[in-house]
BALO-171361 format. One record per residue (C-alpha): chain; residue number from 1; residue in one letter; x, y, z. Coordinates in nm, 3 decimals. Layout:
BEGIN
> A,NUM,A,X,Y,Z
...
This chain:
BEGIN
> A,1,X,0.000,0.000,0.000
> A,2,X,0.121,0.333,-0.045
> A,3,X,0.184,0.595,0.179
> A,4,X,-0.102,0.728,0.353
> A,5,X,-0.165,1.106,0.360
> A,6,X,-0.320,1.271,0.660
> A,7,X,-0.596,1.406,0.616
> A,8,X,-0.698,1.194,0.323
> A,9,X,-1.036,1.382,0.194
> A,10,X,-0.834,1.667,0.063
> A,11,X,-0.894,1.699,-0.297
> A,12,X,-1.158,1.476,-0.329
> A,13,X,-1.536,1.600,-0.399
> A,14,X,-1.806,1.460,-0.208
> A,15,X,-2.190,1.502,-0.262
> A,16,X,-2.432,1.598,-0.047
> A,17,X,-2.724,1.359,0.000
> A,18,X,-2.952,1.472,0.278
> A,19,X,-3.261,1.687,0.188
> A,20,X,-3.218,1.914,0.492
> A,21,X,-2.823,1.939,0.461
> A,22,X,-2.830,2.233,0.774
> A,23,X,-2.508,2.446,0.795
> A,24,X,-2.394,2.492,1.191
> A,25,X,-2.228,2.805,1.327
> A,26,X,-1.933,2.799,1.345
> A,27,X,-1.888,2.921,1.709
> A,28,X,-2.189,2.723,1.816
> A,29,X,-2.221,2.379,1.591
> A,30,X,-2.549,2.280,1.763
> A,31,X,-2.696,2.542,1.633
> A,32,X,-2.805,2.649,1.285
> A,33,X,-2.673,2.967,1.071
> A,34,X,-2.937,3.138,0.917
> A,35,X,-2.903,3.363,0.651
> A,36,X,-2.831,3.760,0.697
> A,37,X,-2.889,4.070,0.513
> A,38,X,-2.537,4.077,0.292
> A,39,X,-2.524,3.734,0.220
> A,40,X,-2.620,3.544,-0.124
> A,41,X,-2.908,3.425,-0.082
> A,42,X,-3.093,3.148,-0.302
> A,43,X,-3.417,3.187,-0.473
> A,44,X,-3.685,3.077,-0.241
> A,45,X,-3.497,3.223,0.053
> A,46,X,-3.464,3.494,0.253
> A,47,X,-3.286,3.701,0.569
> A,48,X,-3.336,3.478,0.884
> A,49,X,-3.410,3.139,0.687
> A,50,X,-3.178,2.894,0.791
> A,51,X,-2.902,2.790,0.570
> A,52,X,-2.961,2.429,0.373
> A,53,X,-2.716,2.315,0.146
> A,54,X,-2.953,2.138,-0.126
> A,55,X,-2.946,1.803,-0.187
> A,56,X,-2.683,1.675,-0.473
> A,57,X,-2.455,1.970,-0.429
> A,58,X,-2.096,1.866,-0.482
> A,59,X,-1.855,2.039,-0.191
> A,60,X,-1.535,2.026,-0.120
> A,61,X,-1.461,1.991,0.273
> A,62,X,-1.173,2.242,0.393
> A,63,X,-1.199,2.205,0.762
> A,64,X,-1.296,1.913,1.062
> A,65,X,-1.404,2.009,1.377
> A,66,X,-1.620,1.720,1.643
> A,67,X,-1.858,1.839,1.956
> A,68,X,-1.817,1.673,2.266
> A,69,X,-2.044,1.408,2.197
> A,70,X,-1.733,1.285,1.876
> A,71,X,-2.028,1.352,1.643
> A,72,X,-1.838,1.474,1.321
> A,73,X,-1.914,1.788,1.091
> A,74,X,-1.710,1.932,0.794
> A,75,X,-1.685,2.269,0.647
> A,76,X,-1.841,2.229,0.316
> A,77,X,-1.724,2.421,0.039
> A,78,X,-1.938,2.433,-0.361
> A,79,X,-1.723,2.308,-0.611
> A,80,X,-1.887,2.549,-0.830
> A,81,X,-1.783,2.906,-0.739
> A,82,X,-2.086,3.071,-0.871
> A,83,X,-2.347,2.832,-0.739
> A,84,X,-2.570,3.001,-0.490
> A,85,X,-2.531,2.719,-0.235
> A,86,X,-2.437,2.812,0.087
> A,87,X,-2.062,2.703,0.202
> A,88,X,-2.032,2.628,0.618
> A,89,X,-2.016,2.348,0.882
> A,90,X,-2.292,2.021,0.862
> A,91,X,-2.272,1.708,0.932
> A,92,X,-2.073,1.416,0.756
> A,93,X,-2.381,1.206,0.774
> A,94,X,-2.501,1.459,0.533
> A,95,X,-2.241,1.346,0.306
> A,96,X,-2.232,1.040,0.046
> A,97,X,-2.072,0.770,0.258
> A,98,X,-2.106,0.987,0.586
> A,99,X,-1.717,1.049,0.532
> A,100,X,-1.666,0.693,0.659
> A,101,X,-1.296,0.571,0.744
> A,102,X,-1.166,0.943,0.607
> A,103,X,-0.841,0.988,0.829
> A,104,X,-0.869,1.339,0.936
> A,105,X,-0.508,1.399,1.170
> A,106,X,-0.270,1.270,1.335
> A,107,X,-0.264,1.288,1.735
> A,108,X,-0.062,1.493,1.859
> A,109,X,-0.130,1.696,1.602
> A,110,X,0.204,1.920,1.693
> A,111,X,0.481,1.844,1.481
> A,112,X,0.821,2.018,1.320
> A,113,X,0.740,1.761,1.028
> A,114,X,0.443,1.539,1.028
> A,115,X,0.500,1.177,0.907
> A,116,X,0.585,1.134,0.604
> A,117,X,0.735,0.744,0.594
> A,118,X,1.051,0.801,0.687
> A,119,X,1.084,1.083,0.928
> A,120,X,1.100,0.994,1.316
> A,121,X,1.193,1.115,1.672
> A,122,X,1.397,0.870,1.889
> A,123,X,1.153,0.834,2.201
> A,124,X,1.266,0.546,2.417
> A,125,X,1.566,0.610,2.644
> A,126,X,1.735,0.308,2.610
> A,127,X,1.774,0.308,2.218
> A,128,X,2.048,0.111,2.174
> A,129,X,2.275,0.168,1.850
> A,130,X,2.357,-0.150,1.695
> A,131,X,2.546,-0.322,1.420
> A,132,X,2.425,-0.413,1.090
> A,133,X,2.300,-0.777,1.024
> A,134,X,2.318,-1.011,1.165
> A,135,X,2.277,-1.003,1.425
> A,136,X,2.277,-0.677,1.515
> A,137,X,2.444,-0.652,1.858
> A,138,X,2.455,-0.372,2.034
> A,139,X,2.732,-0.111,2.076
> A,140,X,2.706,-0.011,2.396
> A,141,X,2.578,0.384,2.290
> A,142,X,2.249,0.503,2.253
> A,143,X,2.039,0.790,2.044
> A,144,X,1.907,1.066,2.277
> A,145,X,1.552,1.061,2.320
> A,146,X,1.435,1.377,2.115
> A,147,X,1.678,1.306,1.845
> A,148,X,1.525,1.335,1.494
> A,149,X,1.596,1.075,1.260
> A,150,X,1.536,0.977,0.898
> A,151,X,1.470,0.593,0.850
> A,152,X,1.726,0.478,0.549
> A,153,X,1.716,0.095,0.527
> A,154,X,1.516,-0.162,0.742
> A,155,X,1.598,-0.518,0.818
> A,156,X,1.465,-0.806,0.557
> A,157,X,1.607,-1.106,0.765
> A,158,X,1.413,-1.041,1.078
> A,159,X,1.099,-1.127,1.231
> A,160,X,0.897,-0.973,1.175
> A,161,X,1.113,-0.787,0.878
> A,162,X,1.160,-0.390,0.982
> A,163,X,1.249,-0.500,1.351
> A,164,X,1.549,-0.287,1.295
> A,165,X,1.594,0.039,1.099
> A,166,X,1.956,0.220,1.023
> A,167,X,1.882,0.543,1.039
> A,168,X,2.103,0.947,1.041
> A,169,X,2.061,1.232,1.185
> A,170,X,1.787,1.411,0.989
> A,171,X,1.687,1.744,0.876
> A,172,X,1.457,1.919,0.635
> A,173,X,1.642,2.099,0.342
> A,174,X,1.441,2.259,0.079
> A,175,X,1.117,2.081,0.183
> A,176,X,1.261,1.754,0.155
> A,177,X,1.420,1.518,0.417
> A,178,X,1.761,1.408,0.471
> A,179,X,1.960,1.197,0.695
> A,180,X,2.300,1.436,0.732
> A,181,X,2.496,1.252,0.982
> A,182,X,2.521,0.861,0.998
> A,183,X,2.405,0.715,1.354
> A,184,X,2.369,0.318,1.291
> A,185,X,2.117,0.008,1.348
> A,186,X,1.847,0.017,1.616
> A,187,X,1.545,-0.117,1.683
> A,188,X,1.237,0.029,1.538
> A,189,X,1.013,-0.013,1.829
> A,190,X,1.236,0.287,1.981
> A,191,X,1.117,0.541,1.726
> A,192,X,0.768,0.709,1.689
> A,193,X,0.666,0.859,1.348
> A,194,X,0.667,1.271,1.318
> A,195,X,0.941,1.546,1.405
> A,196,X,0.763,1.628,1.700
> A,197,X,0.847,1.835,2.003
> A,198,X,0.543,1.660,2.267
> A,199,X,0.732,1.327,2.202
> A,200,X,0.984,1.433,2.463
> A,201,X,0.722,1.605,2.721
> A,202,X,0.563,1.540,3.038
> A,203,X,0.227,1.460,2.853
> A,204,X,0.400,1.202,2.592
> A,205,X,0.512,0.987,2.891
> A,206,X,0.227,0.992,3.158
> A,207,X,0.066,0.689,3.171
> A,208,X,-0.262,0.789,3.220
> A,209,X,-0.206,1.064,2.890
> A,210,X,-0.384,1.067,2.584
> A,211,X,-0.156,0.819,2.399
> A,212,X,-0.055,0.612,2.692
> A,213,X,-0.076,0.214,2.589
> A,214,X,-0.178,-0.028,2.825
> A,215,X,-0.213,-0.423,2.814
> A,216,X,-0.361,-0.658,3.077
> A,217,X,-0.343,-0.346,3.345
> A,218,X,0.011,-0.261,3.250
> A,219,X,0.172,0.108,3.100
> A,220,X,0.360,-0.025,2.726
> A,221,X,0.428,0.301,2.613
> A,222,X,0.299,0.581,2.395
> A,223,X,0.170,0.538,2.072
> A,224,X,0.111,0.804,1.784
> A,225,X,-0.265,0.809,1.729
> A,226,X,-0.475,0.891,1.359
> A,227,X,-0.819,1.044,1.405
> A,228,X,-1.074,0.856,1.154
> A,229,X,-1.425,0.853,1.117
> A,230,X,-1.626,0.558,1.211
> A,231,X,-2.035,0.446,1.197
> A,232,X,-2.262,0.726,1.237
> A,233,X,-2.038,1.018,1.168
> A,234,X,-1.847,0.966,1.476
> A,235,X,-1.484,1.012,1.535
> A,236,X,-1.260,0.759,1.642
> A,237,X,-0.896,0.701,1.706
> A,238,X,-0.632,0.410,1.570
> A,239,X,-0.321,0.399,1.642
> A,240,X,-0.034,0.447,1.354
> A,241,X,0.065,0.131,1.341
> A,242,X,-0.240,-0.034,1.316
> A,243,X,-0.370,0.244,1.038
> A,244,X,-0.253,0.071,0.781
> A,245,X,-0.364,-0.306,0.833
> A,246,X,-0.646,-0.195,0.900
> A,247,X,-0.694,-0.016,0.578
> A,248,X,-0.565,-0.290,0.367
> A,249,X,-0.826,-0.518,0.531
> A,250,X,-1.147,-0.209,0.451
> A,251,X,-0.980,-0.209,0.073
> A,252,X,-1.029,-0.599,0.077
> A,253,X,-1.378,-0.581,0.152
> A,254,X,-1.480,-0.294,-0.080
> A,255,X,-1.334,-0.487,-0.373
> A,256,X,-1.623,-0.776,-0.287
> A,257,X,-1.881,-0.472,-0.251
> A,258,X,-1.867,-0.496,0.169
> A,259,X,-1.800,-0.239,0.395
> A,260,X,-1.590,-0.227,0.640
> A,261,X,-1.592,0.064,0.967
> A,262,X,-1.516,0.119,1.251
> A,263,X,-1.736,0.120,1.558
> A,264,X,-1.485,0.192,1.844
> A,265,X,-1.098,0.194,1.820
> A,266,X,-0.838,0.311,2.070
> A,267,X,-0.971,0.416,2.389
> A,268,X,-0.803,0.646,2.620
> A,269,X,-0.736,0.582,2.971
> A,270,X,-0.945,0.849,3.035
> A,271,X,-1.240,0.743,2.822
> A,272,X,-1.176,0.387,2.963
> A,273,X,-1.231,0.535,3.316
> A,274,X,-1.537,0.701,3.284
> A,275,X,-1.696,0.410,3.089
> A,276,X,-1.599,0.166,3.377
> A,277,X,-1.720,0.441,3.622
> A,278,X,-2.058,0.474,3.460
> A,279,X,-2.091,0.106,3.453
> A,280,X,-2.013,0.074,3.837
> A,281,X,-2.241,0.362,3.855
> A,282,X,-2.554,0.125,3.735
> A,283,X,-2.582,0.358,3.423
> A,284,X,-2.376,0.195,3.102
> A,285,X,-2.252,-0.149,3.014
> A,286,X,-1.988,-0.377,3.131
> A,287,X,-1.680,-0.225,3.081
> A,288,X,-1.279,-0.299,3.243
> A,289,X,-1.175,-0.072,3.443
> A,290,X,-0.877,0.146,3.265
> A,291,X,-0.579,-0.023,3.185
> A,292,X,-0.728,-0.333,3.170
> A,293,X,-0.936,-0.324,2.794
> A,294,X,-0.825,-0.441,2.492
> A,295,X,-0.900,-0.156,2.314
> A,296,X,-0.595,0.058,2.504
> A,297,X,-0.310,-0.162,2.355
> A,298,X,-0.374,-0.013,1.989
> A,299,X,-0.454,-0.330,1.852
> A,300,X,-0.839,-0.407,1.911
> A,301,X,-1.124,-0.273,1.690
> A,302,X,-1.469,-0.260,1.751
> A,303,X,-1.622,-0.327,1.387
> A,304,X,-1.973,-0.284,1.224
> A,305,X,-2.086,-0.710,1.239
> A,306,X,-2.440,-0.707,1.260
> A,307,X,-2.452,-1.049,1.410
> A,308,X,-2.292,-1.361,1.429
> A,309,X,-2.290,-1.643,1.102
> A,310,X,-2.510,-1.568,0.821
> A,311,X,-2.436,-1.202,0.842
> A,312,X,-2.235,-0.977,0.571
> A,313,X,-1.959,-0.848,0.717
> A,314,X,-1.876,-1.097,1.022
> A,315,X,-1.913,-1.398,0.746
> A,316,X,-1.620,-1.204,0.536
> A,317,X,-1.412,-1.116,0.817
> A,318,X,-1.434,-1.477,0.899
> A,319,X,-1.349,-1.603,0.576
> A,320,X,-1.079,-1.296,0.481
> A,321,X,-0.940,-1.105,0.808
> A,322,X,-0.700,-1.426,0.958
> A,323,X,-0.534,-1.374,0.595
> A,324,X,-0.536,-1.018,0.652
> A,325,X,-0.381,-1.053,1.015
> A,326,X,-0.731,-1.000,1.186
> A,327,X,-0.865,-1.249,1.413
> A,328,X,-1.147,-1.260,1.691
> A,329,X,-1.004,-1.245,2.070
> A,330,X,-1.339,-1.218,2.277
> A,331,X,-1.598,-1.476,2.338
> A,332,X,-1.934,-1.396,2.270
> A,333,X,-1.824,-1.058,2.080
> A,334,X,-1.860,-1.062,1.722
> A,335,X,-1.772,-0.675,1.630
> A,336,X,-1.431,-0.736,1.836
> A,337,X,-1.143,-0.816,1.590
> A,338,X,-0.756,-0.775,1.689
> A,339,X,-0.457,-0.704,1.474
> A,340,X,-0.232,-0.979,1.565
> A,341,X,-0.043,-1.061,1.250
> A,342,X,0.135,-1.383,1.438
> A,343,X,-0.141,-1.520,1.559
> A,344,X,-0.365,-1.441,1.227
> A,345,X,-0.093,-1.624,1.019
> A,346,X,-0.115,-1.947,1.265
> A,347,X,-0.472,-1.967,1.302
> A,348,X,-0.524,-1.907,0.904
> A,349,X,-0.306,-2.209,0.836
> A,350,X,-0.548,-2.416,1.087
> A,351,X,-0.851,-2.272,0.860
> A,352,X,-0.948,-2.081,1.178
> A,353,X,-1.014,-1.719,1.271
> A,354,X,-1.040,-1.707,1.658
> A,355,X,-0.853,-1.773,1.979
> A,356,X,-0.880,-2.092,2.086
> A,357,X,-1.076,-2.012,2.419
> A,358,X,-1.312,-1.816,2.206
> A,359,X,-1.597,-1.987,2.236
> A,360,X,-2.006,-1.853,2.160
């Protein structure tokens, strides 16, 4: 797959297909803009009618903003400059395809350079430089945490292949990036992707921060995080390295006309807290307490089954996603699939697609 670039609905044209298509204000995007004396203003209409863009306009979206409830809305923009249509904020639902799996940023969203496949900051502190292969021993020196690097070969005779990266000092000369100095082997689980000054902050290492990883009630790390849209026009978060697996297995699916979304993806340990404290509170579902779900180790995903056999989407996954590194983890689940490419490649040998104490 090619490089993915973030956010992926620039240049494309979407269509709008809802018959009361409302434009929000943009301070206030519950409520509705209506029209005022000095704007163009559509036959039929007039000053203090609300704004509607009609139905089959094609728009261009320039902006993504969510409310606090994740529900998604877009700055819509006429392709044709002299249409009368009203440009503004509305709803992706009132989009064709309601803007589904559209990757809209990266999280943080700070960087010096954004990713761009081969540009990333050193963020473990024990980043061992190491000698080429095999077997790639280590030196005895490390790579500051901070330091910015540019990725020039990865390892082929590795498992899985990319465990290590060589990689220079990097900088940006005339837009494009360059590896100036020469640093040397190291493993590629101590980089994160991005130039970015939070990777060495306070807020990049907490564990109970926005990108903190946990697994089985245990900090792993930080992770860099994509903001994408999932069912219903709301938005979720992936993590990086799960962004593009998980695209390869939606691109799968569309070529045998079924869609693939996303229902719920990475989970904060804040989100995960005040789920579990809502559910001890008697007023929402089960839920683990935080650092204990699957869905805070970047892996899990929460997809849009309907049901069990004899259903669309779960009767692909079952037949495709072990091929495509996705299997089932949770008993009685069947909208939770995990990335676990080891696993998937084991269990599709066996003609399987879940964990064997996955029972329903």
């Amino acid at each position: 797959m090619k490089r993915v670039r973030i956010p992926t609905y620039r240049g494309k044209v979407f269509t709008v297909m809802d018959n009361l298509a409302l434009v929000r204000r943009p301070r206030n995007l519950l409520r509705t803009a209506l029209y005022r004396v000095g704007d163009v203003i559509p036959p039929g209409r007039e000053v203090g009618d609300q704004k509607v863009i009609p139905m089959m306009t094609s728009v261009r979206v320039t902006g993504v903003r969510t409310d606090g409830d994740r529900n998604t809305y877009v700055r819509a923009v006429p392709v044709d400059e002299g249409s009368t249509a009203p440009s503004g904020w509305t709803r992706v639902t009132n989009l064709d395809g309601a803007f589904l799996n559209e990757l809209v940023a990266h999280a943080p969203s700070e960087f010096d350079v954004a990713p761009r496949g081969k540009n990333y900051t050193v963020t473990d502190g024990n980043s061992l430089i190491r000698t080429g292969p095999p077997p790639f021993r280590s030196k005895g020196t490390t790579i500051p945490v901070g330091t910015h690097v540019v990725v020039t070969a990865r390892s082929t005779n590795t498992d899985p292949p990319g465990a290590f990266v060589r990689v220079g000092r990097g900088e940006l000369r005339d837009g494009r990036l360059s590896s100036v100095e020469r640093i040397g082997w190291t493993a590629a689980s101590n980089l994160t992707e991005g130039w970015s000054p939070v990777f060495t902050t306070d807020a990049w290492t907490d564990d109970t921060g926005p990108n903190a990883c946990w697994r089985d009630g245990s900090f792993i790390g930080a992770k860099l995080l994509v903001d994408i849209v999932g069912t219903g026009g709301q938005m979720e978060q992936i993590t990086s390295d799960s962004m593009r697996p998980y695209l390869r297995l939606v691109a799968a699916a569309a070529r045998t006309n079924v869609t693939i979304a996303v229902n719920s993806g990475f989970r904060t340990f804040g989100s995960q807290k005040r789920l579990h404290d809502l559910f001890l509170a008697g007023m929402g579902d089960l839920a683990a307490p935080p650092g204990g779900s699957n869905h805070q180790h970047g892996q899990a995903f929460d997809l849009n089954t309907t049901g069990f056999d004899g259903t669309t989407v779960y009767d692909w996954l079952k037949r495709r996603g072990p091929k495509l590194g996705f299997i089932r983890t949770v008993g009685g689940e069947h909208w939770h699939w995990e990335h676990r490419p080891d696993d998937a490649a084991r269990l599709a040998a066996e003609g399987t697609f879940k964990l064997e104490h996955v029972v329903d």
